[in-house]
C-alpha positions as CSV (number, residue, x, y, z in Angstrom):
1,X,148.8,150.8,147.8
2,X,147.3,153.7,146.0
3,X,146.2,153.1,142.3
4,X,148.5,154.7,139.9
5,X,151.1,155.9,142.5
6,X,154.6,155.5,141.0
7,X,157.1,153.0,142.6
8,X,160.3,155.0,142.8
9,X,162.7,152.0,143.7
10,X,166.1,153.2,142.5
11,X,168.5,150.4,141.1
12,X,171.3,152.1,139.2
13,X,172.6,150.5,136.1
14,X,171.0,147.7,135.0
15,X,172.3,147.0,131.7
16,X,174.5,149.5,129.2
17,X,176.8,150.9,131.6
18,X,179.0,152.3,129.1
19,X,177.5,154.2,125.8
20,X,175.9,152.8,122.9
21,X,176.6,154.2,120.0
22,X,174.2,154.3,117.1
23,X,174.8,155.1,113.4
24,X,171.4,156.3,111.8
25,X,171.3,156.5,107.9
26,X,168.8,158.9,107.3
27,X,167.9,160.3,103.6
28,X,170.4,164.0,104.0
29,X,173.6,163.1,106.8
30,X,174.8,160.3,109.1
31,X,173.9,160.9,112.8
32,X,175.2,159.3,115.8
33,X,173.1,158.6,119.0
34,X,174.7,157.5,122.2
35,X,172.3,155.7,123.9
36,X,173.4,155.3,127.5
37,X,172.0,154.0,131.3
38,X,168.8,152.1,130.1
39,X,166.6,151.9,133.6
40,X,164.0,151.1,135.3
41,X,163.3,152.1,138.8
42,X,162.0,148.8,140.6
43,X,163.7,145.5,141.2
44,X,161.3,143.5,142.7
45,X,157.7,143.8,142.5
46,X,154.9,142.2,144.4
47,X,151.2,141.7,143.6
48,X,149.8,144.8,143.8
49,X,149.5,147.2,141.1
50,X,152.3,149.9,140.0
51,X,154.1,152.0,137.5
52,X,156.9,151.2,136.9
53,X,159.2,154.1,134.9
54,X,161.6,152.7,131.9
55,X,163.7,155.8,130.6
56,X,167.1,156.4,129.0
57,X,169.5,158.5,128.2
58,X,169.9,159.7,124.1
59,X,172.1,162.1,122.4
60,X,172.3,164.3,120.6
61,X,168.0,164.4,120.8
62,X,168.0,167.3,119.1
63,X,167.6,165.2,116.0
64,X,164.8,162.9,117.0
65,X,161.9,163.0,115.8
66,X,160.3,160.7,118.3
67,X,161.0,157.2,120.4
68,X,159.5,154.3,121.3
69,X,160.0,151.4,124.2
70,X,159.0,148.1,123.6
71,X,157.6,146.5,126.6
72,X,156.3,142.5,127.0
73,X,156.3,142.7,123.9
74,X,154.2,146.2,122.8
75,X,155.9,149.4,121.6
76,X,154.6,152.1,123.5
77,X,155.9,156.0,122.4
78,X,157.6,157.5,125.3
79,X,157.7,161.2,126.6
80,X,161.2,163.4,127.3
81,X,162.4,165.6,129.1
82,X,165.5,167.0,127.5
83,X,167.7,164.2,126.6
84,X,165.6,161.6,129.1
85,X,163.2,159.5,127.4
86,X,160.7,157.2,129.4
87,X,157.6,155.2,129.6
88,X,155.4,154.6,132.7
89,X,154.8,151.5,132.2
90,X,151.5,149.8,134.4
91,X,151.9,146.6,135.5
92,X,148.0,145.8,136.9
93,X,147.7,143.2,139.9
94,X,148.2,139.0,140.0
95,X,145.7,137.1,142.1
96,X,148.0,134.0,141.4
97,X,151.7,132.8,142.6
98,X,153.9,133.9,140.0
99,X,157.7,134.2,139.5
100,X,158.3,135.9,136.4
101,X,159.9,139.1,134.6
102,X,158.8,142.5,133.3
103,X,160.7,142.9,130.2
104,X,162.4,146.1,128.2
105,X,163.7,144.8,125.3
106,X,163.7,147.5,122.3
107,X,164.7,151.2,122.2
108,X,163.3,152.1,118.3
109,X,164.7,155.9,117.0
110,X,162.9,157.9,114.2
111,X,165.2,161.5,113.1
112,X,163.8,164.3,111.8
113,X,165.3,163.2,108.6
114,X,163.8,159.7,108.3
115,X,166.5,157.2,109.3
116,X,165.5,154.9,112.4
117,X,167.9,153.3,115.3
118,X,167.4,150.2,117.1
119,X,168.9,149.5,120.4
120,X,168.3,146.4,122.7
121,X,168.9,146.7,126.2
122,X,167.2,143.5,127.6
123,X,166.1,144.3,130.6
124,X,164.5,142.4,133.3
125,X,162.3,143.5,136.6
126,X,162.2,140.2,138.6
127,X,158.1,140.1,139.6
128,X,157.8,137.9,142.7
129,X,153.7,137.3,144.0
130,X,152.8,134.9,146.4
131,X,149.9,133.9,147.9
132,X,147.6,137.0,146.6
133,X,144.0,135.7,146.7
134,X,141.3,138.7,146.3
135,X,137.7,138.7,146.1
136,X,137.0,140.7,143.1
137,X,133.4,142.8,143.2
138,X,132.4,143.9,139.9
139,X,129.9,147.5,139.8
140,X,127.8,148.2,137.2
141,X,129.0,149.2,134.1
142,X,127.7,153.5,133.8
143,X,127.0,155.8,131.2
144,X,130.5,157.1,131.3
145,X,131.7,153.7,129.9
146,X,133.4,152.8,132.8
147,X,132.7,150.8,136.1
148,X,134.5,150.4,139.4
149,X,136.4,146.8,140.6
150,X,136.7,146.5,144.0
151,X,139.8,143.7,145.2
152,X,139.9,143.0,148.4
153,X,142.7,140.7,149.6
154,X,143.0,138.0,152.3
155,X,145.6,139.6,154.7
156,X,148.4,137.9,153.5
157,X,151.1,140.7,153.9
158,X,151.7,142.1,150.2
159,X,148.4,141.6,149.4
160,X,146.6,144.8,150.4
161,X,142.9,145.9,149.5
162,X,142.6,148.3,146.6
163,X,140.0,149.4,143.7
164,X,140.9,150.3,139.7
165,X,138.2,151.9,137.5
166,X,138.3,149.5,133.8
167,X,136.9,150.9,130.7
168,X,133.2,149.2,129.4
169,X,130.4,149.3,127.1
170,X,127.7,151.1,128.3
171,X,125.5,150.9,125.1
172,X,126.3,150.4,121.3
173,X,124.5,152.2,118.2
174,X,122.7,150.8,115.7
175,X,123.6,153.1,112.8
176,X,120.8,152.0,109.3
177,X,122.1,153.3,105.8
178,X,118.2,154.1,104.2
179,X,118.4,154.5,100.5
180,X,116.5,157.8,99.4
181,X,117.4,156.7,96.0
182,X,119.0,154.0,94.7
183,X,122.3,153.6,91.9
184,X,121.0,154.6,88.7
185,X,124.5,154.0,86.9
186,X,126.3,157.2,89.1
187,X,125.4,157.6,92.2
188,X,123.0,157.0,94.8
189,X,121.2,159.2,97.3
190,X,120.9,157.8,101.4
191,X,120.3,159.1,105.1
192,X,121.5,157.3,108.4
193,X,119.1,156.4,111.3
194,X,120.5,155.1,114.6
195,X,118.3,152.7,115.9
196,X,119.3,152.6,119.5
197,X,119.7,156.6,119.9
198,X,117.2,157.2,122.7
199,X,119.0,154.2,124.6
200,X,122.3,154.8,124.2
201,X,123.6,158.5,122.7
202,X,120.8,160.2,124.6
203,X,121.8,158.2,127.8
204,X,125.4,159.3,128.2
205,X,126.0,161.4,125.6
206,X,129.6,160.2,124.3
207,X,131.0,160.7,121.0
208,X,131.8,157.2,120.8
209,X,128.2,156.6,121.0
210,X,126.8,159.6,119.2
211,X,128.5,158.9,115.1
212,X,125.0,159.8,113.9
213,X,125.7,163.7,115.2
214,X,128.6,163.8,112.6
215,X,130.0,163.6,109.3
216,X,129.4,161.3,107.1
217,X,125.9,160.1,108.8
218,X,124.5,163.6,109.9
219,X,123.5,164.7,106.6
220,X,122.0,163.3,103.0
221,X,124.8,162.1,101.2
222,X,125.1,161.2,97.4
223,X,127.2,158.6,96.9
224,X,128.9,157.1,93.7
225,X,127.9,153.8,92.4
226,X,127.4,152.2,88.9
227,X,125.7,149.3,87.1
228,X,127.8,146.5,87.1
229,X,127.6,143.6,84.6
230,X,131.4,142.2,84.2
231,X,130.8,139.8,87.2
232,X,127.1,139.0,86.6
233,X,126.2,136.7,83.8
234,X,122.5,135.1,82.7
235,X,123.1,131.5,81.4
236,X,119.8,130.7,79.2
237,X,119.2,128.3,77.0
238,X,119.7,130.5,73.8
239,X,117.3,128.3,71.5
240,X,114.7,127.0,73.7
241,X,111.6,124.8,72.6
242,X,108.6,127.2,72.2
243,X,106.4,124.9,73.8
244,X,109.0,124.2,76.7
245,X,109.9,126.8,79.9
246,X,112.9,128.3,79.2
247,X,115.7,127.9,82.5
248,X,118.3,130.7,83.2
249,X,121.4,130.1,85.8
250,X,122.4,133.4,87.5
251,X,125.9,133.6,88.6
252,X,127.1,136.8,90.5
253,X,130.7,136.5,91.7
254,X,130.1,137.7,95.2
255,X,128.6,136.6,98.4
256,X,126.5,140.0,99.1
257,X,122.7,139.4,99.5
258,X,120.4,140.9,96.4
259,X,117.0,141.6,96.1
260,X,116.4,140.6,92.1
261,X,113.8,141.0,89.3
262,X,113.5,139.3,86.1
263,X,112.2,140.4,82.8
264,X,111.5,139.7,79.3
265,X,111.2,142.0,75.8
266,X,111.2,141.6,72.6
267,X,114.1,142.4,70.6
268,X,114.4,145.1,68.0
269,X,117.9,143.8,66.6
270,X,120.2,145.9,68.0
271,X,120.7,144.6,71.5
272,X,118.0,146.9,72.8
273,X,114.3,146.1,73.7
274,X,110.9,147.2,73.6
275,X,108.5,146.9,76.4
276,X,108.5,144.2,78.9
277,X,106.3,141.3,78.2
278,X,106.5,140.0,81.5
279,X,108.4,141.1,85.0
280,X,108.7,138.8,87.7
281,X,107.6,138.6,90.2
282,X,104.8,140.3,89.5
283,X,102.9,140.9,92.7
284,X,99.5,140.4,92.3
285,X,96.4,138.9,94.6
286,X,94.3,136.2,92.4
287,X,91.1,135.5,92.9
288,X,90.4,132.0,92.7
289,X,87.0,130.4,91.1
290,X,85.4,127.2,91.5
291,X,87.2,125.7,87.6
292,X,89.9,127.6,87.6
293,X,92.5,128.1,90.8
294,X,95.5,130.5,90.7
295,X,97.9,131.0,93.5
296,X,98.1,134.7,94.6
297,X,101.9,136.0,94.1
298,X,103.2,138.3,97.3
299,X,106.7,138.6,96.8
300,X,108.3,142.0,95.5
301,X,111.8,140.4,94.7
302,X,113.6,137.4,94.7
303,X,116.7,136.8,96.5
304,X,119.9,135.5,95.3
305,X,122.0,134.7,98.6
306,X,126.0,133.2,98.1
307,X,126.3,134.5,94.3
308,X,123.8,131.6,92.8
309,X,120.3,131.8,92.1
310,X,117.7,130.3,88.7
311,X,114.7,131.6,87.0
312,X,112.7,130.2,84.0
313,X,110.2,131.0,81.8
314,X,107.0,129.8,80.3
315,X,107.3,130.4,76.4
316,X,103.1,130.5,75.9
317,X,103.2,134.6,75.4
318,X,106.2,133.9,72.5
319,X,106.4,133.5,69.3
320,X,109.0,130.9,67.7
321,X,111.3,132.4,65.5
322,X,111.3,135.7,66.8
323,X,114.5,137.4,69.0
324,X,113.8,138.1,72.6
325,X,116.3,139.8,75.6
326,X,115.6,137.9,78.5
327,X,117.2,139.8,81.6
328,X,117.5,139.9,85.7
329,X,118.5,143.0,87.5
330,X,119.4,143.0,91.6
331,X,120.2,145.7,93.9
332,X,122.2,145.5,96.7
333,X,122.1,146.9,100.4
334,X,124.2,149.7,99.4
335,X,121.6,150.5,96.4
336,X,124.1,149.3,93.8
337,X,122.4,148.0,90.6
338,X,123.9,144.6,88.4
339,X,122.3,143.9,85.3
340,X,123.0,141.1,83.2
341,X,120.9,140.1,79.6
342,X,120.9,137.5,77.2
343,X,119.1,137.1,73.6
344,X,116.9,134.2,73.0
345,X,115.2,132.6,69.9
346,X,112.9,130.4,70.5
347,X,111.9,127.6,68.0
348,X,109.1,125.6,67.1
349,X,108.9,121.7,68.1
350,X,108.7,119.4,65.2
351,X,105.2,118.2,64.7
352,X,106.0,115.5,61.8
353,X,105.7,112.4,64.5
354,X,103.2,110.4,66.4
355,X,105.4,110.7,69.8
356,X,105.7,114.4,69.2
357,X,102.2,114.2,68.6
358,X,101.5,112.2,71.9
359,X,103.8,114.4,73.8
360,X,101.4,117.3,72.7
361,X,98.4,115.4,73.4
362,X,99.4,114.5,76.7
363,X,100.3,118.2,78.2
364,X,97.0,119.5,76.3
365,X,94.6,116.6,77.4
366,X,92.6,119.5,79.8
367,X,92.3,121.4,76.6
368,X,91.0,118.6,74.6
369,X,88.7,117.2,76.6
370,X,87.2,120.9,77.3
371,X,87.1,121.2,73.5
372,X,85.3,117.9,73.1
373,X,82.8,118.5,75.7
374,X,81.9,121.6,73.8
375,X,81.4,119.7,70.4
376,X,79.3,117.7,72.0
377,X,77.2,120.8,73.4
378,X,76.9,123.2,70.9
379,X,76.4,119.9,68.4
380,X,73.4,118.7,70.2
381,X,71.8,122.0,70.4
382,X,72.6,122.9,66.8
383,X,70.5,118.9,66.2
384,X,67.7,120.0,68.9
385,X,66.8,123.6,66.4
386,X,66.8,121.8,63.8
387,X,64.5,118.6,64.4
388,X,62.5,121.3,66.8
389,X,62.2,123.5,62.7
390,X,61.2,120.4,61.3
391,X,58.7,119.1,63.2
392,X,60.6,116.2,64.5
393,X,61.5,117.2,68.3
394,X,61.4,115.1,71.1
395,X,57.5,114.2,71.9
C-alpha cells in the first residue's frame, strides 16, 4: 500500500444519527450549533499504514472561529470545507498482533465571539493486525533531517512491503553567550558564537540549525542586569582576634555556578571604603629561596558551586581597634554581578596572662629563636671589637 494514500472505506453513521444541538455562551449572544453525522471512513483496518479521515457536520459555521478533533487522546485542529470539518488522521504501521480501536472522542468549538462547545461522539475504528512481522532497515540520517525506513514484510497477506521517510537530527548547534562586558549594575554587553557551525549549519543549511544567522544571536546585544545583594550575605566574625584569621561563610540563595573574589579596606565610617588592602586571590608566581618557601598562587577566581562557599583572613596587615569592610563579589555566566560586605573590628588579645603568653610564644617560637640567634651574633661581634680595641683578642 502506498504511503499516505487515503483509505476511503465508506461506513455511514457511526454514532449521532440525529442532530446535536449545542448552546455556546459566548461574551455578546447565545449560538446554537447542530452538530450532526460524526464519521470516519474505515471500519476495519489492518497493519499497514493509512489515513484515515474523521469529519463532521456543524452549523451554522459561519460563527466558528475554529475546531478541533481529539484523537487517542491528542487534539488536533481540523480543516473545512463549508460546513464539513475533518482531520486526516495517520495511523502508522503495527509489526505486532493487535486487536484494538482507533478512537474519536471530542469535537471542541471556539466562535468568533469567545464561547466554546464540546461534543463527544465516541467513536471507534475496530484495528485488527495479525501476524505482521517486517524487517525494518534503517538509512542514514541526511542533512535534510530526515532519513528513509525501509519495512519489508514476510508475505503474510496484509502485510505488504512499504518505506515511510521519519524526521532526525542531522546535527545540533552549540550556540556560546561571550561577555564583551560584564553587569556593571545596568546592563551588560555580549556576542554569540556557534561552536559546531562549520559541522552542522554550513552542512545543511536549515533554520533549525542556523539560530546564529538571526535575531537575538546575530548581532551585539546589551542586555539589562544589576548588582544583586538581597540574596547574598557575608557571615564574618564581626569582632575577630587581631592575632587570629578571621572566617567568613558565603551564602548565595541559588544553585548557579560563580566565579568570586574577595577583598578587604579600611573603613572611613560611613559604610564606604578606601583602597583595598588585600584581593584574593591574588595571582602571583613566588619565587621560593632556600629559608624561606612560598607557594606560587595561579587561580584568578574562586568558585562557589550549590550557593555555599568560605573565605578567611589573616589579621597581620590590621590594626586592632580600627573599622574594616570585608567583602566578596561573584559574577555569573550571564555576567551578572552579587556583592555582599560586612564591617569588622578587630581587637587585641589580652596579654595580662602566662597561657596568653604561652599561646603567643608558641605561634612565634620561629621568630624567637631567629631573634635569639641574632643576639647571640651581633653580641659576640660587638665583644670581639672590643677586646680586639683593647688589646685582649684571641692570641
Amino acid at each position: 500500500m502506498e504511503n499516505k494514500l487515503l483509505i476511503w472505506i465508506l461506513v455511514g453513521m457511526l454514532l449521532f444519527t440525529g442532530a446535536n444541538a449545542i448552546m455556546v455562551n459566548s461574551s455578546t449572544e447565545i449560538y446554537s450549533f447542530n452538530i450532526t453525522n460524526p464519521q470516519a471512513n474505515a471500519s476495519n483496518l489492518s497493519c499497514d499504514p493509512a489515513y484515515i479521515r474523521f469529519s463532521a457536520n456543524i452549523s451554522n459555521y459561519i460563527y466558528i472561529d475554529h475546531v478541533t478533533f481529539t484523537i487517542q487522546g491528542y487534539e488536533y485542529e481540523t480543516q473545512s470545507a463549508g460546513n464539513i470539518f475533518f482531520y486526516d488522521y495517520y495511523k502508522p504501521h503495527n509489526n505486532n498482533d493487535l486487536n484494538t480501536t482507533i478512537d474519536f472522542t471530542k469535537i471542541k468549538i471556539w466562535d468568533i465571539s469567545g464561547g466554546i462547545a464540546q461534543s463527544f461522539p465516541d467513536i471507534h475504528i475496530p484495528l485488527i493486525c495479525v501476524g505482521c512481522d517486517y524487517n525494518v532497515s534503517s538509512g542514514s540520517c541526511l542533512s535534510n533531517d530526515s532519513k528513509l525506513i525501509q519495512y519489508i514484510g514476510n508475505g503474510v497477506p496484509g502485510c505488504n512491503s512499504y518505506n515511510e521517510t521519519q524526521d532526525c537530527n542531522y546535527c545540533s548547534e552549540d550556540i556560546q553567550e561571550n561577555i564583551i562586558q560584564a553587569c556593571n549594575g545596568t546592563a551588560r554587553i555580549v556576542d554569540y558564537t556557534d561552536n559546531n557551525f562549520s559541522s552542522c549549519c554550513d552542512v545543511t543549511g536549515l533554520n533549525s540549525d542556523c539560530h546564529i544567522n538571526f535575531l537575538p544571536y546575530n548581532e551585539t546585544q546589551t542586555l539589562n542586569c544589576s548588582y544583586e545583594a538581597n540574596d547574598f550575605t557575608l557571615q564574618c566574625d564581626p569582632a575577630p582576634i587581631i592575632t587570629d584569621r578571621i572566617p567568613c561563610l558565603i551564602n548565595i540563595n541559588d544553585n548557579h555556578e560563580y566565579a568570586c573574589w574577595s577583598m578587604i579596606s579600611q573603613s572611613n565610617g560611613t559604610g564606604s571604603s578606601g583602597n583595598y588592602l588585600q584581593v584574593n586571590p591574588d595571582k602571583t608566581e613566588y619565587q621560593g629561596t632556600i629559608m624561606i618557601g612560598k607557594k606560587a598562587e595561579t587561580r584568578e577566581f574562586f568558585n562557589i558551586l550549590n550557593g555555599m562557599g568560605s573565605i578567611y583572613y589573616t589579621s597581620k596587615s590590621l590594626v586592632g581597634d580600627t573599622e574594616y569592610l570585608l567583602g566578596v563579589k561573584c559574577i555569573d555566566a550571564d555576567g551578572n554581578i552579587k556583592l555582599a560586605e560586612q564591617k569588622i573590628r578587630p581587637i587585641y588579645e589580652p596579654m595580662n596572662s602566662v597561657a596568653s603568653r604561652g599561646v603567643w610564644a608558641r605561634e612565634n617560637i620561629g621568630a624567637i629563636i631567629i631573634i635569639m640567634l641574632s643576639i647571640i651574633v651581633v653580641g659576640g661581634i660587638i665583644i670581639s671589637i672590643g677586646l680586639t680595641l683593647s688589646g685582649k683578642g684571641w692570641k
